[in-house]
C-alpha positions in Angstrom: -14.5 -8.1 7.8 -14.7 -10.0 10.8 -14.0 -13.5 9.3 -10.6 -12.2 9.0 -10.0 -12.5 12.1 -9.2 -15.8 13.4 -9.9 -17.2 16.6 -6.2 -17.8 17.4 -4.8 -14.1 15.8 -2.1 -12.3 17.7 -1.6 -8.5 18.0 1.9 -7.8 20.4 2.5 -4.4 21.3 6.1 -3.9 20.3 6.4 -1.0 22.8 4.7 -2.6 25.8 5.3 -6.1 24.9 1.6 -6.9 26.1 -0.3 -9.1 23.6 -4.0 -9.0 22.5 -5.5 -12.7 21.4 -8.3 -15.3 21.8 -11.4 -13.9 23.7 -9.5 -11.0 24.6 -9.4 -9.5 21.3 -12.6 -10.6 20.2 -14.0 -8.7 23.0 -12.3 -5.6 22.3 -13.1 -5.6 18.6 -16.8 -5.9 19.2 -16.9 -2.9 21.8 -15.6 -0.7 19.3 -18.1 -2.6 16.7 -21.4 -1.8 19.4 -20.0 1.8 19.2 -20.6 2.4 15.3 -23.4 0.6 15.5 -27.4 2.2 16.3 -29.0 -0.8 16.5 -28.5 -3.5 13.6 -27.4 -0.1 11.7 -23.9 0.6 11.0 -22.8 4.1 11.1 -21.7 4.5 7.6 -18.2 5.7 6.7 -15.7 5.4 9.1 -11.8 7.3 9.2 -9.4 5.4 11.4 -6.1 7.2 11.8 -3.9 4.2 10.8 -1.1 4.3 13.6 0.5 1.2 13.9 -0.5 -0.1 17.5 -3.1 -2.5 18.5 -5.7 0.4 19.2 -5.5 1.2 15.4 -6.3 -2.8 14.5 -8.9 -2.9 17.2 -10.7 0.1 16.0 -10.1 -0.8 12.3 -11.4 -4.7 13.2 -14.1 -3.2 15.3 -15.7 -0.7 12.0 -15.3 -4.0 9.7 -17.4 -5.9 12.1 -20.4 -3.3 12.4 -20.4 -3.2 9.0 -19.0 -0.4 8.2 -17.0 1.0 4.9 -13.6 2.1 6.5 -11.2 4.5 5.0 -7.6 4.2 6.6 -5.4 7.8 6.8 -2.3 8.4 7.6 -1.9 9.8 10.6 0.6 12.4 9.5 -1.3 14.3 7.3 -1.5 17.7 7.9 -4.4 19.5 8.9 -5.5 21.0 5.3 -5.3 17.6 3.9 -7.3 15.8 6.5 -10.0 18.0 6.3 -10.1 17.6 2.7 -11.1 14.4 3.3 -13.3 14.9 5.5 -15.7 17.8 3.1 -15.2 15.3 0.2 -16.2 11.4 2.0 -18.8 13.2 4.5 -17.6 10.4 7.3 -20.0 9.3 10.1 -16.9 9.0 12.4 -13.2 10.0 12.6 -11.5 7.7 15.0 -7.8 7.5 16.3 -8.0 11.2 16.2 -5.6 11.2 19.3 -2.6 10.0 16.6 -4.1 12.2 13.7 -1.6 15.2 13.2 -4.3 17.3 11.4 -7.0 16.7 14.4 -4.9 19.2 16.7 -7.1 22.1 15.8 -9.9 20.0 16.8 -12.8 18.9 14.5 -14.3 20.8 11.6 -17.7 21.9 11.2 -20.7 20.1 11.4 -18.3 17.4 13.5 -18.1 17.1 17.3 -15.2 15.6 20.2 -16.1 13.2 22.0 -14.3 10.3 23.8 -15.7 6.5 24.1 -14.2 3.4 26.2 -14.1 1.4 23.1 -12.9 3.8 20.3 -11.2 6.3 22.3 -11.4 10.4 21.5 -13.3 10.3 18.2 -14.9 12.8 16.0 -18.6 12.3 15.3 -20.9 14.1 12.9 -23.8 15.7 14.2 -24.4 17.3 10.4 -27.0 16.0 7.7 -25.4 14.7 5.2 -23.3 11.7 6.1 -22.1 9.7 3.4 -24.0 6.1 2.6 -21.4 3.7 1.9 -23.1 0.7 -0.8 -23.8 -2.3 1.4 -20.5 -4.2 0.0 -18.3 -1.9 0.8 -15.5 -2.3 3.4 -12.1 -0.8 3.1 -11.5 2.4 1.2 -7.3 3.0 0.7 -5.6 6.0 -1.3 -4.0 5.2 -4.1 -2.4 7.9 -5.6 0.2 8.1 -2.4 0.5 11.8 -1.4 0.4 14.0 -4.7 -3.3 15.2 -3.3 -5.6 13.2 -5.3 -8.1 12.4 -2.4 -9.0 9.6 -5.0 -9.6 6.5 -3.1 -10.0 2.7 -4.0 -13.2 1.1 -3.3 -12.7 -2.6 -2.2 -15.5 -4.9 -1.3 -15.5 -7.2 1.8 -14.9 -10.5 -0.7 -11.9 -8.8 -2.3 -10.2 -7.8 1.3 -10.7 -11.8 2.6 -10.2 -13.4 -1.0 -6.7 -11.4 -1.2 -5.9 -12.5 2.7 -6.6 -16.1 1.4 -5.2 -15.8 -1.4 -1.5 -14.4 0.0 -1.5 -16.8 2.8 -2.1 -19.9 0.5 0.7 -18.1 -1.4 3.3 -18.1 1.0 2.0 -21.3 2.9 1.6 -19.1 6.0 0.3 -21.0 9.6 -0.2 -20.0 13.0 3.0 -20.4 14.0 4.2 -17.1 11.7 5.4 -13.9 13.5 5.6 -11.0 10.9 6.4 -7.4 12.3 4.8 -4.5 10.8 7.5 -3.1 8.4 5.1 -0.3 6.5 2.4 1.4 7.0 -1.1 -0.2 7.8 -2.6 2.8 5.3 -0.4 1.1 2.3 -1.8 -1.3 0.7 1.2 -3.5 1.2 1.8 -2.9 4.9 -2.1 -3.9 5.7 -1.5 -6.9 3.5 1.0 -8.3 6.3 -1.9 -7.6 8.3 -4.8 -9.3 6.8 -2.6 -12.6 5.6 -1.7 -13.5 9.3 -4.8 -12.8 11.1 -6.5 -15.1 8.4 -4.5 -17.7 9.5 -4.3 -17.4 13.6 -0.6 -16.4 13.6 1.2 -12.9 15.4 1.5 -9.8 14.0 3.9 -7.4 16.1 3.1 -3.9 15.7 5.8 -1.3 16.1 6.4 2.1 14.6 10.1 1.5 14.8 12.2 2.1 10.7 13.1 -1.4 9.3 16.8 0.2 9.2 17.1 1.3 12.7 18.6 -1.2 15.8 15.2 -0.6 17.6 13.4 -2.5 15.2 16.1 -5.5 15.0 15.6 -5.4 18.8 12.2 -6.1 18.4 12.7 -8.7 15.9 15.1 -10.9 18.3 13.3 -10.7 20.9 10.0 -12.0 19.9 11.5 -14.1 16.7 9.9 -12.9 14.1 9.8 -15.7 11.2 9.0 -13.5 7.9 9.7 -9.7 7.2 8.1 -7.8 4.2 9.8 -4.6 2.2 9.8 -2.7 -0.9 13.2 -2.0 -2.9 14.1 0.9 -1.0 14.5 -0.9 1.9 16.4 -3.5 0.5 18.6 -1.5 -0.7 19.5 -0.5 2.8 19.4 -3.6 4.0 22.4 -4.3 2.1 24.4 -1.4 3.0 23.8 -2.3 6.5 25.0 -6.0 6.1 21.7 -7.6 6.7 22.6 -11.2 7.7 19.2 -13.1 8.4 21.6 -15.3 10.4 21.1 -13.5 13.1 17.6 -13.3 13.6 17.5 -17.7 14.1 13.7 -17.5 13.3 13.2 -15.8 10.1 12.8 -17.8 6.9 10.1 -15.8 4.5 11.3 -12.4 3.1 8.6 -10.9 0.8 9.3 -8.0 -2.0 6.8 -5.8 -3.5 6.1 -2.0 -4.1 8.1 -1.7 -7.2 10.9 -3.7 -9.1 13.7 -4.6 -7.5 17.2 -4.8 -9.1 17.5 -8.2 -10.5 21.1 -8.0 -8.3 19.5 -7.5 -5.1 16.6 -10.3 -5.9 19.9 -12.6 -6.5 21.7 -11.4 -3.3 18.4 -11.8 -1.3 18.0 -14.8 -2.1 21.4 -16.3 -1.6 21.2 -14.9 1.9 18.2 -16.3 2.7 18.8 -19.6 1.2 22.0 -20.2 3.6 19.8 -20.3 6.7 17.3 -22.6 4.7 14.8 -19.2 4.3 13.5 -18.0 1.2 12.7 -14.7 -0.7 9.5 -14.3 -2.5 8.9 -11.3 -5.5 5.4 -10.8 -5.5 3.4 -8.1 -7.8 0.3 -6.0 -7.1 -1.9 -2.9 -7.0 -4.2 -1.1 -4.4 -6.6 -1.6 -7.1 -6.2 -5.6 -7.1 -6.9 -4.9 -2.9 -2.7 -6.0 -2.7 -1.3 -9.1 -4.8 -1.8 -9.6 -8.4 1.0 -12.2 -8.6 3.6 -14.6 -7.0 6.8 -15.5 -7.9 8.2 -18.6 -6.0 11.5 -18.6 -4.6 12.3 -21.8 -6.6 12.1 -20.0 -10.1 13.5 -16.9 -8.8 16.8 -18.3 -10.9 15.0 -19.9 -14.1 12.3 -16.4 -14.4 14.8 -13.6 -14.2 12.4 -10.6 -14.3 9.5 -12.2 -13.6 6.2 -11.2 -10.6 5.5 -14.8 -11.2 1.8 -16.8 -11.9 -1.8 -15.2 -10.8 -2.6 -15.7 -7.3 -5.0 -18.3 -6.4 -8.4 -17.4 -7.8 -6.6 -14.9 -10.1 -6.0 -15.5 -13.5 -4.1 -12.9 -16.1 -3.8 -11.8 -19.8 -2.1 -9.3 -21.8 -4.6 -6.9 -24.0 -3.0 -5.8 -28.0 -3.7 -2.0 -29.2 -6.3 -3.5 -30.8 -8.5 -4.2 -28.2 -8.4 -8.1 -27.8 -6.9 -10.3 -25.4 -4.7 -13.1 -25.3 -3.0 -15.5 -22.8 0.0 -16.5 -26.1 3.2 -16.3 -24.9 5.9 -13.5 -25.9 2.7 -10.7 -26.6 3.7 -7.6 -25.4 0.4 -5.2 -24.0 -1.5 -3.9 -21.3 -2.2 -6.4 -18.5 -5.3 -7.6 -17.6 -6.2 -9.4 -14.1 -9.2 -11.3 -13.1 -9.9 -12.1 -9.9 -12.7 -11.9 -6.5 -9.9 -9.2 -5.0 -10.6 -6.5 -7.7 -12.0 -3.2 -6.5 -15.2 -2.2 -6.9 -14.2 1.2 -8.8 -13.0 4.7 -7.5 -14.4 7.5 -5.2 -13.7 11.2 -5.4 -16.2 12.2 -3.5 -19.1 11.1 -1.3 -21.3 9.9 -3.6 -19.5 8.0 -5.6 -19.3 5.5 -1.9 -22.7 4.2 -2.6 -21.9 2.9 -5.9 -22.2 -1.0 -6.6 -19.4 -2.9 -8.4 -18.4 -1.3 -11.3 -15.5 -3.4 -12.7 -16.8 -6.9 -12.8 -13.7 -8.2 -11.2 -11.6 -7.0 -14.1 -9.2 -4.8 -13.9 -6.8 -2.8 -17.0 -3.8 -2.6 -14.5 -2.2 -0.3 -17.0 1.6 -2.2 -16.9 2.4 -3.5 -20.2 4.0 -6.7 -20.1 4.0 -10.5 -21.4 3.3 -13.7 -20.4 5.7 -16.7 -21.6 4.8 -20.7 -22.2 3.7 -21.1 -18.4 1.8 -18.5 -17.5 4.6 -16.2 -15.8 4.1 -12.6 -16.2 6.8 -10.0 -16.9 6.2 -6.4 -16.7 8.0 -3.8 -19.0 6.6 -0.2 -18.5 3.3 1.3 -17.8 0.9 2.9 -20.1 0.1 6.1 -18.0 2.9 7.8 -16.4 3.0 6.9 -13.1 6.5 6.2 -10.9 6.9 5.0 -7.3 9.1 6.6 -4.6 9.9 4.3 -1.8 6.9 2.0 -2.9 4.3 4.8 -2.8 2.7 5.8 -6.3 3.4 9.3 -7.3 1.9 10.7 -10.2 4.9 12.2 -13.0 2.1 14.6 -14.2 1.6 16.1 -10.7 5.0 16.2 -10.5 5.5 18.2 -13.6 2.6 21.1 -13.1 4.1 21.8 -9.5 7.4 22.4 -10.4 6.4 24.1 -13.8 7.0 27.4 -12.2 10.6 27.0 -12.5 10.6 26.6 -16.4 10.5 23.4 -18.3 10.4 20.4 -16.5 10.3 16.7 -17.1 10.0 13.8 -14.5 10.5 10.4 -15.6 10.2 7.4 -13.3 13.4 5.6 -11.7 13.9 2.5 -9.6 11.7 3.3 -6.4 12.8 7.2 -7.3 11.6 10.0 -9.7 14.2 11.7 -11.7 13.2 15.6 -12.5 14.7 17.4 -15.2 14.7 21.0 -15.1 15.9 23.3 -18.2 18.1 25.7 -17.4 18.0 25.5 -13.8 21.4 25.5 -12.1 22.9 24.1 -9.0 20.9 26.4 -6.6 17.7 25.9 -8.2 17.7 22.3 -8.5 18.2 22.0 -4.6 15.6 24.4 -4.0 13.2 22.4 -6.6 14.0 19.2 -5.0 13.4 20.8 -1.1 9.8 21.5 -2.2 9.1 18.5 -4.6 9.7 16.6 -1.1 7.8 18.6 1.4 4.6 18.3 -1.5 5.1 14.6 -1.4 5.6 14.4 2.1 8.7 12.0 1.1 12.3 12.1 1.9 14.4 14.0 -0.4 16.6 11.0 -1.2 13.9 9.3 -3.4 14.3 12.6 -5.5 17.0 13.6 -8.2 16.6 17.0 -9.5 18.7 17.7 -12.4 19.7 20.7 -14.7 19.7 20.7 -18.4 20.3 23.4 -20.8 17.6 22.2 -23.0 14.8 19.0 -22.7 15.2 16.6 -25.7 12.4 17.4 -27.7 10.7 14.8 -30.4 9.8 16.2 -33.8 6.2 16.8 -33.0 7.8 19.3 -30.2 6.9 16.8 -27.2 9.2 15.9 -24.6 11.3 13.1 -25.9 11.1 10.8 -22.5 12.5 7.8 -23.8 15.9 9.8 -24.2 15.6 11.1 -20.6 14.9 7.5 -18.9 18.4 6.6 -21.3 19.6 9.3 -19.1 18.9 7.7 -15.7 
């Protein structure tokens, strides 16, 4: 992945204010590259604990351009769950462990510490039986958010640049674009910001601070930030807050993704930005698709209500019927379909599935179901497996349902960037208590949870849960 990053890319260290760039940077990301590199060999699989500081980019840089497959973890997650991952993927190397929250007990068997100039404190197997990551393979990201699938996306090295290309054509970004980071680098989304700006020479300012707290607006003033990324969450508290992009004289480009966001907000957005000549893009995508599926250009935000907008470049789309076949007609309702070089290569659930070549093709059933119209716009009305999103992460309904199953009945349906939980017969206690655990599992804020008593679940004739009536009830 080193062709991402361009000669003139900027990394500024919101805390320090210090800035990485030119030779500089190059030279850092190539001593952490000779460090998982024997010889012309690369190590294999690599774990960076995604922080977001310049060490993390370095080290995550540095893998890409020894050629190794990288996996990027969150570095909150706790120490059962990290060494999950590590028994299942078998990594060579476990880096950042100095920001890892699970590596406090110090590293698991068949692992040993030790500390490098280049990478920092690191964990490094000394164990047969390191995983062998296929050749094309170079990012591995979790797509399941934090239910506990270890299930992770396998993207090639193509798909990771053809998607950076692909968003900064998009949004017509050029050097002179300064994007802070507003999510995590282990989302999908967040290490989209990432990718599209170093592609194209411009400044990426990495801070840990919320998007909703005055720390981070600090840090947007002062070094003039001209484009900010979020999911609907945050723009919903972006309104209450009485975001005014007036004040931040630089910033033109707002982008939206991670889930739908009301059609009100995408009309207030957008009025905002357009009184200080900015503009708000809706985009669509999947971990799966490496980030963006589609675009929708400020210009038809008014004409496409509803609308993710056209394939990005080198993408194209289509809508599959229940009977199997495909179509591009307008007005067909079905599962869609996207074709494109920034497809993964399949899943991995365990070690060996790393060494496994391209099994996709660069198609991908997104399972959404929605329509294309005359032009080629895509509008998405549901999904076909049960999946809902809280605060942009995926969460899995069915996960959802087993863990609270203990308390009786229970149905969770999916809600605007929240998961609603129906519980029968649970009372005001109990749904509190439900919804305190639901959040701790999901390592999520409660807020993005509603917990809800009912004397009885609607029920279908067959005896199923009737879930249609219970989204009428959100």
């Amino acid at each position: 992945m080193t062709a991402l990053l361009h000669p003139d890319a900027r990394l500024v260290d919101a805390r320090s204010g210090g800035a990485l760039a030119g030779a500089r940077l190059r030279a850092r990301v190539d001593a952490a590259a000779g460090r998982l590199r024997t010889g012309d060999r690369p190590a294999g699989l690599v774990f960076v604990a995604a922080s977001t500081d310049p060490d993390t980019v370095v080290r995550y840089l540095g893998a890409g351009a020894a050629g190794c497959a990288v996996a990027l973890l969150d570095p909150g997650l706790a120490r059962p769950r990290l060494l999950q991952f590590v028994e299942r993927f078998a990594p060579a190397v476990v880096a950042g462990v100095a920001g890892l929250a699970g590596a406090a007990g110090g590293p698991p068997p068949g692992y040993r510490a030790e500390d490098s100039a280049a990478l920092g404190p690191v964990w490094s197997r000394h164990a047969a039986g390191a995983a062998e990551p296929h050749p094309d393979l170079g990012l591995l990201l979790a797509t399941s958010g934090s239910t506990g699938d270890p299930k992770l996306v396998r993207l090639s090295r193509r798909a990771v640049l053809a998607n950076a290309e692909a968003i900064a054509q998009s949004l017509d970004l050029t050097g002179e674009a300064v994007a802070p980071t507003t999510l995590p680098l282990f989302y999908t989304y967040g290490l989209s910001v990432l990718h599209s700006h170093l592609v194209r020479g411009a400044t990426v300012v990495l801070t840990a601070e919320p998007l909703v707290q005055r720390p981070f607006w600090e840090v947007a003033r002062r070094h003039r930030i001209t484009s900010l990324a979020a999911v609907p969450y945050q723009y919903e508290m972006l309104r209450r807050l009485r975001f005014d992009p007036a004040a931040y004289p630089g910033l033109r480009t707002l982008t939206q993704a991670g889930g739908r966001l009301r059609p009100e907000l995408v009309g207030d957005f957008a009025a905002r930005m357009a009184a200080v000549g900015g503009a708000l893009w809706v985009m669509y995508g999947q971990t799966e698709a490496t980030a963006r599926i589609a675009v929708l250009p400020p210009e038809h935000l008014a004409d496409r209500p509803g609308s993710v907008g056209r394939p990005v470049p080198g993408g194209a789309l289509s809508v599959r019927r229940d009977d199997g076949t495909e179509t591009t007609a307008p007005g067909v309702t079905g599962e869609v379909v996207y074709r494109g070089p920034n497809v993964m290569m399949g899943y991995a659930e365990t070690a060996a599935d790393l060494a496994r070549p391209d099994e996709l093709g660069g198609v991908l059933h997104t399972g959404d179901v929605g329509h294309l119209d005359a032009d080629g716009f895509l509008y998405l009305t549901g999904r076909r497996k049960r999946m809902g999103k809280i605060f942009g992460v995926r969460v899995n309904l069915d996960d959802i349902e087993r863990t609270a199953a203990r308390y009786g009945p229970v149905a969770a349906v999916a809600g605007d960037d929240r998961v609603r939980v129906f519980v029968e017969g649970a009372d005001a206690s109990a749904t509190r208590s439900i919804r305190t655990e639901l959040a701790h599992w999901l390592d999520t804020h409660s807020s993005g949870l509603e917990v809800l008593g009912l004397p009885r679940l609607p029920l279908l004739p067959t005896g199923k849960i009737d879930y249609r009536e219970l989204e009428r009830l959100t």
